[in-house]
N, CA and C of each residue as an Amber inpcrd file, in Angstrom:
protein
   537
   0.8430000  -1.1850000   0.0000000   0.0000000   0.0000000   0.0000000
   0.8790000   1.2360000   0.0000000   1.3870000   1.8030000  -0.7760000
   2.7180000   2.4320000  -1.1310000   1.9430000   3.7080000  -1.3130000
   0.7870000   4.1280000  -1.5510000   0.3520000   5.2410000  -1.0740000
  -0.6030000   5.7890000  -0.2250000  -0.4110000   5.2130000   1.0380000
  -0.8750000   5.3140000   2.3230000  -2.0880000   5.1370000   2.6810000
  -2.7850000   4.9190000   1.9310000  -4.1330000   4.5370000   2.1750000
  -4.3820000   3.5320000   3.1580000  -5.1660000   3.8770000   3.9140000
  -5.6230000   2.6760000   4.8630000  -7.1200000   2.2050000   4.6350000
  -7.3240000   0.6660000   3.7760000  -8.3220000   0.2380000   2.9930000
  -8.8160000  -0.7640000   4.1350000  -9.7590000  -0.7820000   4.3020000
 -10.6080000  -1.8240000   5.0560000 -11.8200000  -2.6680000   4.4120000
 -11.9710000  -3.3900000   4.8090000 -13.2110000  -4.2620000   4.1180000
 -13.9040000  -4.7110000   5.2410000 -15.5420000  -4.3380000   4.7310000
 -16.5310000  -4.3180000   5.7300000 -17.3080000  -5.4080000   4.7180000
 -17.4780000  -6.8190000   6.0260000 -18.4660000  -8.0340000   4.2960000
 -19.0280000  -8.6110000   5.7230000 -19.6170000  -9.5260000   4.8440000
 -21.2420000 -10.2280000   5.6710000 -21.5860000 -10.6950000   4.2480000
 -22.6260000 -12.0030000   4.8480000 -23.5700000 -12.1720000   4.4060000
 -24.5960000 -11.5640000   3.9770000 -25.3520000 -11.8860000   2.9380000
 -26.9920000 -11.1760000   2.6940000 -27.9770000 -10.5320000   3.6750000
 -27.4880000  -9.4400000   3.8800000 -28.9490000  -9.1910000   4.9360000
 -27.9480000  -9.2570000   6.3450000 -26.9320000  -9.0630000   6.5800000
 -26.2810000  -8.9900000   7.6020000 -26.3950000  -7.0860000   8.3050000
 -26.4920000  -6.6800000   7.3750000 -26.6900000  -5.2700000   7.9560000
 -25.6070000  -3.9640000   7.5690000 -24.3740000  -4.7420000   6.6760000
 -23.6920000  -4.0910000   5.9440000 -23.7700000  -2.6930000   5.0870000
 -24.9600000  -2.5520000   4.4240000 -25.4100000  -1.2010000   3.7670000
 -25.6100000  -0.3450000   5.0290000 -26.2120000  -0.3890000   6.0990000
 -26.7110000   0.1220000   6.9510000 -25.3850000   0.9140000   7.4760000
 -24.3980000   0.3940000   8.3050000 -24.0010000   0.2780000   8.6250000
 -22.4580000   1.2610000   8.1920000 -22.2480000   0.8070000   6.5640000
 -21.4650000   1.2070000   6.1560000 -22.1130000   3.0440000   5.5150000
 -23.5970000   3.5610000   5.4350000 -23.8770000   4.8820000   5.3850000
 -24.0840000   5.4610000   6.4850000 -24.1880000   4.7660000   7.9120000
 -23.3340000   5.8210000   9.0130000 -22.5020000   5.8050000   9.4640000
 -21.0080000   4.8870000   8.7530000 -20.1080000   5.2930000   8.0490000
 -19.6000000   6.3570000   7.5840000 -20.3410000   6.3910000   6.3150000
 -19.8970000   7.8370000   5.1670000 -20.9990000   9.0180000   5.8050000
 -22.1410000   9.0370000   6.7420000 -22.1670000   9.8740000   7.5220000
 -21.4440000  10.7560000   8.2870000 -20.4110000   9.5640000   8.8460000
 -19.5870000  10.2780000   9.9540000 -18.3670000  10.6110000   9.0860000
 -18.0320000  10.7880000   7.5470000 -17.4080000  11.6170000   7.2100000
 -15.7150000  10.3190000   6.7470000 -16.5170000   8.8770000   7.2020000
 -15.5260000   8.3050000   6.0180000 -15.6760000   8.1040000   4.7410000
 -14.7420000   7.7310000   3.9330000 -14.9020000   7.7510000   2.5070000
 -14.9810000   5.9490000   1.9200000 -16.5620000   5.6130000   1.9000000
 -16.9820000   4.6300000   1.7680000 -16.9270000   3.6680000   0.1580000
 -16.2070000   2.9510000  -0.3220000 -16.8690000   2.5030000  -1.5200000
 -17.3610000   1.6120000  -1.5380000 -18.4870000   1.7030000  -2.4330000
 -19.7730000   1.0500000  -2.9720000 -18.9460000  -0.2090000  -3.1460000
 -20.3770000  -1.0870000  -2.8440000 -20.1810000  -2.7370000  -3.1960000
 -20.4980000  -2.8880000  -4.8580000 -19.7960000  -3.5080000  -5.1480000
 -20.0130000  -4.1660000  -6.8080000 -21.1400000  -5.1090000  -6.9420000
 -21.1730000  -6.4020000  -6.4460000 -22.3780000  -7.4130000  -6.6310000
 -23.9790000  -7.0030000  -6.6340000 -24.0190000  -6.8260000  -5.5360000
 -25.7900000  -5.9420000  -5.8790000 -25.7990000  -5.3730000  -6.8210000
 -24.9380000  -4.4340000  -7.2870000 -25.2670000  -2.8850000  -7.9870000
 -25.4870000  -3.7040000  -9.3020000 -24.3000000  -4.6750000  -9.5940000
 -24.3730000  -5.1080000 -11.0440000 -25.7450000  -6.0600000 -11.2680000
 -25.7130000  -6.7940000  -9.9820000 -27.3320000  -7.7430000  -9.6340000
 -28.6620000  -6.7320000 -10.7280000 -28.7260000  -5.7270000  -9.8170000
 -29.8540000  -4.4790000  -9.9870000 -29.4970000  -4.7930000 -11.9140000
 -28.3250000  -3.5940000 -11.8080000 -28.1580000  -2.9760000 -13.5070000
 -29.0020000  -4.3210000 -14.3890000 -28.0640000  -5.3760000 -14.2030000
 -28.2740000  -6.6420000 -15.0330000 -30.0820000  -7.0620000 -15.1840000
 -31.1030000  -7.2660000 -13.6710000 -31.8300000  -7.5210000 -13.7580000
 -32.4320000  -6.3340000 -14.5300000 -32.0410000  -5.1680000 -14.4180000
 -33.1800000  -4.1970000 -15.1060000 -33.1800000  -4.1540000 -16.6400000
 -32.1760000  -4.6700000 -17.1460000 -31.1240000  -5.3750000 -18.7130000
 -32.6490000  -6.5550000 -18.9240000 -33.1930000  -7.3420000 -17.8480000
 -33.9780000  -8.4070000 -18.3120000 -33.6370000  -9.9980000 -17.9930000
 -32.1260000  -9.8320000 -17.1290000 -31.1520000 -10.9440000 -16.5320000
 -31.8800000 -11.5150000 -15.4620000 -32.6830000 -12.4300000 -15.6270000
 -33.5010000 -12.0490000 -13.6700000 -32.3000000 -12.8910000 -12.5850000
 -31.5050000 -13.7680000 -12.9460000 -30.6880000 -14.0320000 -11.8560000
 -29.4320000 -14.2500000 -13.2000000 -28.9920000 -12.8510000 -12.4370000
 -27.5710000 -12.4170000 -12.9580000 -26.2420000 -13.4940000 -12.3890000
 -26.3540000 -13.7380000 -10.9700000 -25.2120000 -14.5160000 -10.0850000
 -24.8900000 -15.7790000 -11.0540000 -25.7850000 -16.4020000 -11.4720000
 -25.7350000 -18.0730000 -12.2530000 -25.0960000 -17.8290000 -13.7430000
 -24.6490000 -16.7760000 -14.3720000 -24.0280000 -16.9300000 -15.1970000
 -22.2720000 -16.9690000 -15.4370000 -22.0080000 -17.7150000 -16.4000000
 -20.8240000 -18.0690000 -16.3060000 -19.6370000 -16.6480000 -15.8590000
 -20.0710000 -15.4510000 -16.2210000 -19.2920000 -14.3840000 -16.2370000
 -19.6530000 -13.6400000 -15.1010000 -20.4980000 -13.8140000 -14.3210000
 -20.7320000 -12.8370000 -13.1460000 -19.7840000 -12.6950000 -12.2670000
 -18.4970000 -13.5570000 -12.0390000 -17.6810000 -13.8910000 -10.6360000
 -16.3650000 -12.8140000 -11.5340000 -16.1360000 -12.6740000 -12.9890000
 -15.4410000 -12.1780000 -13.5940000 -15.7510000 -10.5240000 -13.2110000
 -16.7480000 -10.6590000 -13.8260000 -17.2840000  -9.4670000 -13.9790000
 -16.8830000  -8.2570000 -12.3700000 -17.6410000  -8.8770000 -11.0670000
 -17.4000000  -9.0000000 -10.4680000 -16.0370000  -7.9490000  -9.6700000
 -15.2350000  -9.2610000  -9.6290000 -13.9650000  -8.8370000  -9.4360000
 -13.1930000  -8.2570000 -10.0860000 -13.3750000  -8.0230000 -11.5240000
 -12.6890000  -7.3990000 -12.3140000 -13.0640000  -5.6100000 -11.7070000
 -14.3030000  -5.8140000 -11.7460000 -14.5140000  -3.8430000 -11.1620000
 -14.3180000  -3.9310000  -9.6760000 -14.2120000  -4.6250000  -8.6300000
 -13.9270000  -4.4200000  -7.3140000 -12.2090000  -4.0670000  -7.6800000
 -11.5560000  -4.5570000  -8.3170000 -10.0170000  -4.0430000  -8.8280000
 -10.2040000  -2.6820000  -9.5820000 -10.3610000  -2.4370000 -10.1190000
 -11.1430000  -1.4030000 -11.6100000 -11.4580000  -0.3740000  -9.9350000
 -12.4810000   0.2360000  -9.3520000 -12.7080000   0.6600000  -8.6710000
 -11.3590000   0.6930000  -7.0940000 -10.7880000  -0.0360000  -7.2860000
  -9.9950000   0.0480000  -5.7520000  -8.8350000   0.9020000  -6.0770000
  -8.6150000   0.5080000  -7.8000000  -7.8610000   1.4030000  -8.0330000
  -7.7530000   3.0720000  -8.6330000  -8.8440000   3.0520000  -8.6650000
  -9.7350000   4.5460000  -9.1070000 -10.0810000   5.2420000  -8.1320000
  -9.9120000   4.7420000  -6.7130000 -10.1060000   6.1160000  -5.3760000
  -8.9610000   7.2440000  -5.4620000 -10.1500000   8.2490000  -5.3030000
  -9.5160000   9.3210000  -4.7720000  -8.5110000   9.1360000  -3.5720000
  -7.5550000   9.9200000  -4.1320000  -6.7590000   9.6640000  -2.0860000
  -7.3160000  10.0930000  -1.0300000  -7.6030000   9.2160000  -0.1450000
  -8.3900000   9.1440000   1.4290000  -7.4030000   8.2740000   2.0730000
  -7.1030000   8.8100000   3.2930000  -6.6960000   8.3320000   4.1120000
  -6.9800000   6.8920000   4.4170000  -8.2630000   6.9500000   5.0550000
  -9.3210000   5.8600000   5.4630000 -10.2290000   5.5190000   4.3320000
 -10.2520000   4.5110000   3.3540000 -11.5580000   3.8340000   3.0040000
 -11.9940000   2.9210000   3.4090000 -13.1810000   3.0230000   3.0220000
 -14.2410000   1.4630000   3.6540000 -14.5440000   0.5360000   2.4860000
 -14.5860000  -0.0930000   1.9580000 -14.8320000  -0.8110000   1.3460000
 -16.1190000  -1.8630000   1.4540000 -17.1250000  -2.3500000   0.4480000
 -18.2630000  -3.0080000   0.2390000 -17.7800000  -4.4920000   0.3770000
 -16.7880000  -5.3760000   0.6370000 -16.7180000  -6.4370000   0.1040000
 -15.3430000  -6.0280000  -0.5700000 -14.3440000  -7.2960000  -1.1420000
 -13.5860000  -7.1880000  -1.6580000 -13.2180000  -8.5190000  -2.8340000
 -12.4530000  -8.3930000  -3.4980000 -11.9890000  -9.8810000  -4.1570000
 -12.0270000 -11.4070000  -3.4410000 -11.8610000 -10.9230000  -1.7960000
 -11.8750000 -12.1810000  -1.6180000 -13.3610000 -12.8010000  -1.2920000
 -14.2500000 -11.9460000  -0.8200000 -15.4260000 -12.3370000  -0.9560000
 -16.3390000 -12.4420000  -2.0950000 -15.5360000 -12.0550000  -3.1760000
 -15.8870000 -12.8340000  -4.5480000 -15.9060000 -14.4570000  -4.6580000
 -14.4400000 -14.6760000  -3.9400000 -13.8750000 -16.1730000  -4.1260000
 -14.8640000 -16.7840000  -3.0370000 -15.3660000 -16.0700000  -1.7810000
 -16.0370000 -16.9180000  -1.0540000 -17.4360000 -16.9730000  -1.9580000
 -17.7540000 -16.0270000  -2.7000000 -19.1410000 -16.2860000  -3.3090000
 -19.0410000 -17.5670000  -4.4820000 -17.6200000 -17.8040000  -4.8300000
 -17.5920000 -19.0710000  -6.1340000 -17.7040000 -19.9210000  -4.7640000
 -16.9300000 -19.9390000  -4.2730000 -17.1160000 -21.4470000  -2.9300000
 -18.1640000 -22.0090000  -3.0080000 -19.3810000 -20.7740000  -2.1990000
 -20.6290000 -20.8710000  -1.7490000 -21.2720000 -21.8000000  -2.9940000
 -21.1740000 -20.9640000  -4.0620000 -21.5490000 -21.5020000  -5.3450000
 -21.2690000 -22.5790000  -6.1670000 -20.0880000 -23.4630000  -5.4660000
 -19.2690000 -24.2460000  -6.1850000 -18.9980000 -24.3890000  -7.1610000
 -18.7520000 -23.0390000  -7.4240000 -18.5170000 -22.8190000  -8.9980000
 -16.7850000 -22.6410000  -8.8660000 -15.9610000 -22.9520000 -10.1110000
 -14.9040000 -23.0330000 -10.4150000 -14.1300000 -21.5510000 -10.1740000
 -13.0330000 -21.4620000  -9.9530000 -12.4250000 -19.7710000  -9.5690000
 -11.5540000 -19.7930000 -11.0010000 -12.4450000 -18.7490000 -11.4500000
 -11.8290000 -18.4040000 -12.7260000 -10.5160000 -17.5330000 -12.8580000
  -9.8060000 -16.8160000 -13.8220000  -8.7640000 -16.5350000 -13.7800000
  -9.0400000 -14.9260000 -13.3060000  -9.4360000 -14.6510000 -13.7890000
  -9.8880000 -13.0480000 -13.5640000  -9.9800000 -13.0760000 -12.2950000
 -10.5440000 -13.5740000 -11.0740000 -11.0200000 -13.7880000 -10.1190000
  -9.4950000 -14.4120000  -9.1680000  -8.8210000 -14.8290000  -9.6240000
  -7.4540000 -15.2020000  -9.0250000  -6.4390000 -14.1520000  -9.3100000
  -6.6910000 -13.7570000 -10.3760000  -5.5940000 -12.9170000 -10.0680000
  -5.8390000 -11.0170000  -9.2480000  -7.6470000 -11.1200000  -8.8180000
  -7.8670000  -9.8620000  -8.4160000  -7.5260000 -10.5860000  -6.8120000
  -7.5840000 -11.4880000  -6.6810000  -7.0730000 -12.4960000  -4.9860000
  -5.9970000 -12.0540000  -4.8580000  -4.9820000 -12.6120000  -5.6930000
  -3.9450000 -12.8580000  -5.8220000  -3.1490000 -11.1070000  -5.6760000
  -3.5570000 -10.6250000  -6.3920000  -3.3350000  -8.8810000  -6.5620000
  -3.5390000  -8.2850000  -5.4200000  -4.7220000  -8.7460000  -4.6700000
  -5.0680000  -8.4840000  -3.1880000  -4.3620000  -8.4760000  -1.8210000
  -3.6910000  -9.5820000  -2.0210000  -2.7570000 -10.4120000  -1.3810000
  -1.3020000  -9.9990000  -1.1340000  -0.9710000  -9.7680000  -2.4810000
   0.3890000  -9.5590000  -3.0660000   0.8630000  -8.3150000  -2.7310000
   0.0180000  -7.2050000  -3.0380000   0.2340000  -6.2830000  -2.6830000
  -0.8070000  -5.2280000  -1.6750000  -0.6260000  -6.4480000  -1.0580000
  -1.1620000  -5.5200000   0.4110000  -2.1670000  -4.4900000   0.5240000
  -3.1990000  -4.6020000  -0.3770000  -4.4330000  -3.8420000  -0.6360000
  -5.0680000  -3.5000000   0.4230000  -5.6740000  -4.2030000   1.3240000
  -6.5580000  -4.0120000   2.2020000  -5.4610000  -4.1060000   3.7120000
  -6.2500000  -3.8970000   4.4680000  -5.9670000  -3.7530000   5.8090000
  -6.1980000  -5.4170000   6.4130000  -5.5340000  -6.1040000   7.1270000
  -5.0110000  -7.3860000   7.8350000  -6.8220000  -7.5600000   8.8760000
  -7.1380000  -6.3000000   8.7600000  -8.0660000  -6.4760000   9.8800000
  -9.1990000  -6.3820000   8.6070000 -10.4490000  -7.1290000   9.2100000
 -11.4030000  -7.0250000   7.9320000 -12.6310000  -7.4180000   8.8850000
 -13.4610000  -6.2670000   8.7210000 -14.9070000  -6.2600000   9.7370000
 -15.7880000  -7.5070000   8.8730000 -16.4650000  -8.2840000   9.9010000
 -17.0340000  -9.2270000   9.6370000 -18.2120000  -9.2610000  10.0160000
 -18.9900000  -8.5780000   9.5260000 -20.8170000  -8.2940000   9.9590000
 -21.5830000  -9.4210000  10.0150000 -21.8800000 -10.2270000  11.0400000
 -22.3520000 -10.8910000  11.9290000 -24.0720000 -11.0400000  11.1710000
 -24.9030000 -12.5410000  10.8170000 -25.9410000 -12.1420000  10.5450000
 -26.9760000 -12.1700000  11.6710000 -28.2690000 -10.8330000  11.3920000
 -29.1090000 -10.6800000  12.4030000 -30.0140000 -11.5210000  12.5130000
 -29.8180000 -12.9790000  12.1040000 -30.8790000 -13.6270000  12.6730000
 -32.1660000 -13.9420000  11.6030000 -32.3320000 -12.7390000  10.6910000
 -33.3660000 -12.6190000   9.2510000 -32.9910000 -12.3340000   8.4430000
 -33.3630000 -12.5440000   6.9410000 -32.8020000 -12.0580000   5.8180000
 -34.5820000 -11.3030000   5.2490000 -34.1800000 -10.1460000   4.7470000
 -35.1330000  -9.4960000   4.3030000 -35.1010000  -9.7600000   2.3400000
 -35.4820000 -10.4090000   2.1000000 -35.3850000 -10.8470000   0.1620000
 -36.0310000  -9.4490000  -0.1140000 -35.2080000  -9.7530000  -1.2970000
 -35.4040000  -8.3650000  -2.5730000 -35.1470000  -9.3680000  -3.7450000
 -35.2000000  -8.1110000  -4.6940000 -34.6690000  -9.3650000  -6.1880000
 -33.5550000  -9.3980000  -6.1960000 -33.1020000  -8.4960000  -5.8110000
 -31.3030000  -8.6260000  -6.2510000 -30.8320000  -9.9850000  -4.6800000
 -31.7130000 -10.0220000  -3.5080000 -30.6170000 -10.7130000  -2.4470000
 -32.4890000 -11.8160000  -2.4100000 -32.3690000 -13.3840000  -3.1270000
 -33.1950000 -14.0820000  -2.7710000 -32.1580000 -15.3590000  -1.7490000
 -32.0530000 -15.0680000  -0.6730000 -31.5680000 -16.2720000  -0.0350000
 -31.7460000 -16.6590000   1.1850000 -31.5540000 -17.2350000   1.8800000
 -32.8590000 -18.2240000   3.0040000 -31.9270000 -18.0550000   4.3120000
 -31.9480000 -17.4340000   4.9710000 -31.6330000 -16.9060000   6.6690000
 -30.7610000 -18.3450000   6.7320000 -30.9280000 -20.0730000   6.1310000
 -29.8190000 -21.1800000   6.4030000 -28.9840000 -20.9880000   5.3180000
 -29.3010000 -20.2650000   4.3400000 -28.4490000 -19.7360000   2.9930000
 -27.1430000 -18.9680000   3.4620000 -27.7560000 -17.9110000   3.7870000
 -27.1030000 -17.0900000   4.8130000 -25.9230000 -17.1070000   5.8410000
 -26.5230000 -18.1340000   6.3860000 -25.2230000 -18.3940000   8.0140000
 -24.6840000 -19.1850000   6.9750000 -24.4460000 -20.1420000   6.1930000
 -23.4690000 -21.1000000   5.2110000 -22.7130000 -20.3730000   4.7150000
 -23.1370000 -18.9160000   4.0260000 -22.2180000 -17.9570000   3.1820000
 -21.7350000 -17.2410000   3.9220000 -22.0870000 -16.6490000   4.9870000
 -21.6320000 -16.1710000   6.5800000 -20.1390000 -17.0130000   6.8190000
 -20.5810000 -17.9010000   6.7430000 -18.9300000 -19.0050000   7.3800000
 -18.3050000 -19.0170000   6.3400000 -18.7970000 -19.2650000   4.7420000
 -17.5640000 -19.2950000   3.5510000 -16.7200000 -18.1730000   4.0700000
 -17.0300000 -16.8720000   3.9400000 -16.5860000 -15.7490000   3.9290000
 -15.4720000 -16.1970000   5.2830000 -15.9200000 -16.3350000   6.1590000
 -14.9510000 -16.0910000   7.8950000 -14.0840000 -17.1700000   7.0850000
 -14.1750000 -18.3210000   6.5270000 -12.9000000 -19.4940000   5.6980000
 -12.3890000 -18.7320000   5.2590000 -12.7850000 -18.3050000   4.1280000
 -11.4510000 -17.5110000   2.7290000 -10.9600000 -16.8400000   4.0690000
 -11.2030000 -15.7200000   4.4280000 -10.5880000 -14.9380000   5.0870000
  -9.1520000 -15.2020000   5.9970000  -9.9410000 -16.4310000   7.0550000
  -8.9630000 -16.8820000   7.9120000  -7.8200000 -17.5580000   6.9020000
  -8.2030000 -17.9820000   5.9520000  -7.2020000 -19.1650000   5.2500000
  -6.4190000 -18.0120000   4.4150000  -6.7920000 -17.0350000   3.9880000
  -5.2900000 -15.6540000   3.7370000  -5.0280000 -15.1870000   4.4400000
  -5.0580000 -15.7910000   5.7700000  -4.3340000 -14.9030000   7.1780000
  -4.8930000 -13.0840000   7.6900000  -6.0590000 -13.1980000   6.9230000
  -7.1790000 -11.8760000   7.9540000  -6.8320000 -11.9270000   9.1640000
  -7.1140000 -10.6030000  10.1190000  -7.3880000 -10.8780000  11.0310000
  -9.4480000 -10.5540000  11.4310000 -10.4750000 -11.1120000  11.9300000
 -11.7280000 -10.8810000  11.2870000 -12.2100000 -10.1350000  13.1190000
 -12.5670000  -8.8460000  12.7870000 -13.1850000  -8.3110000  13.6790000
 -14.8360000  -8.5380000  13.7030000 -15.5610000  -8.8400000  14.2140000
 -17.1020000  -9.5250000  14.3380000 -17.6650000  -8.3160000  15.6870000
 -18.3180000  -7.4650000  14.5730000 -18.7610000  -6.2180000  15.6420000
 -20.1940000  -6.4960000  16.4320000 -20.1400000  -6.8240000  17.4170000
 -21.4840000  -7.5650000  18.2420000 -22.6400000  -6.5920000  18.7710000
 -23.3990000  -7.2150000  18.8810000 -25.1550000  -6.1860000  19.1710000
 -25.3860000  -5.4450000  18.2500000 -26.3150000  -3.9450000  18.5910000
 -27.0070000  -3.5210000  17.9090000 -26.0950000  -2.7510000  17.3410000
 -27.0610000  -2.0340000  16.3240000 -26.4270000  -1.4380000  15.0490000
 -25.5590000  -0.3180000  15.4420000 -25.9100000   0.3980000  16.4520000
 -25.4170000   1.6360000  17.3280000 -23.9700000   1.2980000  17.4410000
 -23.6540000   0.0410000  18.2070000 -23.0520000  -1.0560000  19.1340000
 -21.5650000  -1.0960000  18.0090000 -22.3320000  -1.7840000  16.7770000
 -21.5610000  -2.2830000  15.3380000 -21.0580000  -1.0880000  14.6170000
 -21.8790000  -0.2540000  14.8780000 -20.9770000   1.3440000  13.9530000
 -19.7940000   1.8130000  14.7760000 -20.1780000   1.3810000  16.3180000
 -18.9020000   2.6590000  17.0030000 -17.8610000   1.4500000  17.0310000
 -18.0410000   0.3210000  17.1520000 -16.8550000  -0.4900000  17.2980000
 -16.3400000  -0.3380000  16.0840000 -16.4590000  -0.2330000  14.9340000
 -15.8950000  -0.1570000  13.7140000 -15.4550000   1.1350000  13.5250000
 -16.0570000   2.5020000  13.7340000 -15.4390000   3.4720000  13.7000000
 -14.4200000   3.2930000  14.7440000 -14.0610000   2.6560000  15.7750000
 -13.0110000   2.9460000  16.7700000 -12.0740000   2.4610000  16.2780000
 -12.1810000   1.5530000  15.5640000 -10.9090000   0.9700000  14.7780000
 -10.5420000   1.7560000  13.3950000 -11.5980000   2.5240000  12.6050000
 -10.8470000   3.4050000  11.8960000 -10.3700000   4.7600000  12.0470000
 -10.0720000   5.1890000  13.2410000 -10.0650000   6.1400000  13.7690000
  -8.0480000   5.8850000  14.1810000
């Protein structure tokens, strides 16, 4: 990270509370970037895609702009981040779908050069998943992709902060650490 940025990654599961969480965040005046998967979910379904995730190119796609975007911030001290490359790779896991190349080498790029911060907030799920079109998956869907994510992580040597109770609770413990 050779120009000082201090990058963090804030991930969870579906419905863990992550959006929430991460706009009183950029409330309190950090410089937040947007998650890739939903957004492209949305774009794609409104294209006529109704489940964008099941195609062969989505995990590409994907990670190719979580790179594309990480490297297009403005200089900030502190960013937050939506998710990162490696919770791409936990989403092929989940999916047992094959880790394509595009997708290894935004890991691998991740890794290599020290992109993110060692510490990586791990949003805890609340217990419900609220479905939309872009997030259809089942509260046992959920805690399964919940644990892929805490795997990849631990297995590239993260360290995974798991911010506990209420939302109040989960914002200040996370701001105390980017502070």
């Amino acid at each position: 990270m050779g120009d000082q940025a201090r990058r963090y990654v804030l991930t969870g599961a579906p419905g863990a509370g992550k959006t929430t969480i991460l706009e009183q965040l950029r409330l309190r005046g950090f410089h937040v970037v947007a998650g890739v998967a939903t957004e492209m979910i949305v774009r794609r379904q409104a294209d006529g895609c109704d489940e964008p995730w099941t195609r062969d190119d989505f995990l590409d796609l994907v990670a190719t702009e979580q790179g594309r975007r990480q490297r297009a911030q403005p200089p900030a001290k502190v960013q937050v981040y939506d998710r990162s490359p490696l919770c791409t790779l936990a989403l092929a896991r989940y999916q047992e779908r094959p880790v394509t190349a595009a997708l290894a080498e935004e890991v691998e790029r991740a890794i290599r050069d020290a992109v993110y911060q060692r510490q990586i907030f791990l949003i805890g799920p609340l217990g419900f998943v609220t479905r939309t079109a872009a997030r259809r998956i089942s509260l046992a869907e959920s805690l399964v992709f919940a644990r892929t994510h805490e795997q990849v992580y631990r297995e590239h040597g993260y360290e995974l902060v798991v911010p506990p109770g209420p939302l109040g609770d989960r914002v200040a413990l996370v701001e105390s650490h980017l502070r």
